[in-house]
N, C-alpha and C positions, 0 to 999 in steps of 0.2 A: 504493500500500500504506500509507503514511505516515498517510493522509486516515482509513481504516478501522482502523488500529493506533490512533491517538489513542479515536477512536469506544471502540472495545475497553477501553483503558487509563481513559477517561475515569468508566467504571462502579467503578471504583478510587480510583482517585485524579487527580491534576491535572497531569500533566505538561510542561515547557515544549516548545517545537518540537525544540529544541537532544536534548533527553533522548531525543524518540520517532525523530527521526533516528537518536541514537546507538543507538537499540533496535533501529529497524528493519534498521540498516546491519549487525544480526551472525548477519541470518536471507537466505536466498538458496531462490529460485524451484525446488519441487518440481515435474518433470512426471510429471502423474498425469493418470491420464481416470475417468471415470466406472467404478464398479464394482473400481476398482483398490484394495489396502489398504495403509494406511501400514506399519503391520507386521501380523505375525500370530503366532499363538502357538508360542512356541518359541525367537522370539527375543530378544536379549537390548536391550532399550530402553534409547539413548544420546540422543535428540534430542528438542527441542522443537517443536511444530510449532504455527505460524499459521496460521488457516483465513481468508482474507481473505475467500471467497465461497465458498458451498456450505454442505453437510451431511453428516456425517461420522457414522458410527453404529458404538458401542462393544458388540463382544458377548461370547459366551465361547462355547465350543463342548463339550460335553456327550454321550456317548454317540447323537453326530451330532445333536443336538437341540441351538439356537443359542440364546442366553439374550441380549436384549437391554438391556443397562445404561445406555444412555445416545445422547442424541443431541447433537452439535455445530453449531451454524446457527454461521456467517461472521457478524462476525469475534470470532474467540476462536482462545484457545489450548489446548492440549491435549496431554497422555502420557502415558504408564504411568509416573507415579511411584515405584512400588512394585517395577518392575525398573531404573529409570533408578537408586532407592538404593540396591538391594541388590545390583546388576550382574546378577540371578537372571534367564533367559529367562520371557517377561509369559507369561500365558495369557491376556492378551486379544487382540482381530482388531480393529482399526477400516478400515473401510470407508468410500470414496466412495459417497455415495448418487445422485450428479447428477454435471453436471460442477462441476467446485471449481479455485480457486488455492488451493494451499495453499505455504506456503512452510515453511524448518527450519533449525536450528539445534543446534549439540551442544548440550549439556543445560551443558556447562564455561562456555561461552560466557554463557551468562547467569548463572552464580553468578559469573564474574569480573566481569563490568557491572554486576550488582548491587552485588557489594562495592566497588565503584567510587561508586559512587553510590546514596546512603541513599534515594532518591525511587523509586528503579527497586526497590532491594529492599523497598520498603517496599508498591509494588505486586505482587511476587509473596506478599510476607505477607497480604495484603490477597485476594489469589487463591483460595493455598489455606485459608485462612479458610473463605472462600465454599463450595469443595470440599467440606472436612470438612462445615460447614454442610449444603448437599444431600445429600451420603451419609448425614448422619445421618435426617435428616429422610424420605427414601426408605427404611432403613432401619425407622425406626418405622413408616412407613405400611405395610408389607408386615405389621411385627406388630399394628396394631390398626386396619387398614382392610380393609373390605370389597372385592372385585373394581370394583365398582360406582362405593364412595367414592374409588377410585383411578384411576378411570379421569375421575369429577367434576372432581377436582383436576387432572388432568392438563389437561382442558378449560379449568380456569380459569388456571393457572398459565401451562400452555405451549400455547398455543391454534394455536404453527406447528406443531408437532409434530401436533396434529389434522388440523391443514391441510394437510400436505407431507409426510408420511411415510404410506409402504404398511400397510393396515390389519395384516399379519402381523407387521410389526415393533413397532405398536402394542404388540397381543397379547402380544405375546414381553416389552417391556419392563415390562407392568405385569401377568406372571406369570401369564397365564390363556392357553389357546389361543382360535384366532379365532375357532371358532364359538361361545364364549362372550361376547369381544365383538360380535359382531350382535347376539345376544339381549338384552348389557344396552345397547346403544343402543339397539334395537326398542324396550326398555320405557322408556326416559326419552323418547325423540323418536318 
C-alpha cells in the first residue's frame, strides 16, 4: 500500500518515507468485492477512504434515475466531504466498479496527523485545491459545453475513463442518455 500511497501523494507534494508510513499506518484494509458500495445515501459520512486499486464511481440517485459524478481509478483518495463536515446523511452512492483494495480511515484520524504535521496537511490542502478545481471546471463545462465538447474532453483529459468504464455510466456522467452517446461517437469516429 505504502508503494501506491506515495504514487498518490507524490501528484501533491513530496513526502519522506517516514510521513507516508505515518499516513499509511492510520488507514486499515476495507473488505469489499466488486459491485459493493462504500456508502450510500442516507448515511451519515465519517471516513476517509484509499483506493489502492480499482474504480470506484460516485453517483446520486434521482426519481430512480442515477446521475453519474465522478469516477475514482486507484490510487486516490476519496469522500463525501460535504457530510463528513456537516455530520448531515451524503446523498451520494459510491460504488465498486471491478474488484478494488480499498482501505479507510475516520475522517478524525487525518485532521489529527495533519495537525501533527504541516507536510501531510499541506497535502490534503493541496487535495482539495485540486477538488474545488475539477468541480469547478465540470461545472462550467455543463454550462457552456456542448454534449459532444464534453464528451471531446473527456477523451482527452481522462482517456481510462473511455477505456474502462460501461458506456451507460459514460452517458450518465457527462449528462446525456446513451443512445445519445452512440450517435455522437458515430459522428466523430
Amino acid at each position: 500500500m505504502e508503494a501506491r500511497l506515495k504514487i498518490f501523494t507524490d501528484r501533491f507534494t513530496n513526502l519522506t518515507s517516514s510521513e507516508i508510513h505515518e499516513l499509511a499506518s492510520i488507514f486499515v484494509p476495507l473488505n469489499v468485492k466488486k459491485k459493493d458500495h462504500l456508502f450510500i445515501e442516507g448515511e451519515v459520512v465519517r471516513k476517509m477512504y484509499f483506493v489502492n486499486e480499482g474504480i470506484l464511481r460516485a453517483y446520486f440517485l434521482k426519481d430512480g434515475v442515477d446521475y453519474t459524478t465522478n469516477f475514482v481509478f486507484g490510487p486516490s483518495m476519496f469522500s463525501d466531504m460535504i457530510s463528513v463536515r456537516t455530520q448531515k446523511p451524503t446523498m451520494m452512492n459510491v460504488q465498486l466498479l471491478n474488484e478494488s483494495e480499498v482501505f479507510e480511515t475516520n475522517f478524525s484520524n487525518i485532521e489529527e496527523l495533519a495537525l501533527q504535521n504541516p507536510r501531510i496537511l499541506f497535502l490534503f490542502f493541496k487535495l482539495y485545491e485540486m477538488l474545488f478545481f475539477l468541480g469547478t471546471e465540470r461545472q462550467q463545462s455543463f454550462i457552456f459545453d456542448s454534449p459532444t465538447e464534453r464528451y471531446l474532453k473527456l477523451f482527452e483529459l481522462r482517456p481510462k475513463v473511455i477505456a474502462e468504464i460501461p458506456q451507460q455510466y459514460i452517458a450518465s456522467y457527462l449528462g446525456i442518455k446513451p443512445e445519445t452517446l452512440s450517435r455522437i461517437k458515430k459522428k466523430i469516429f
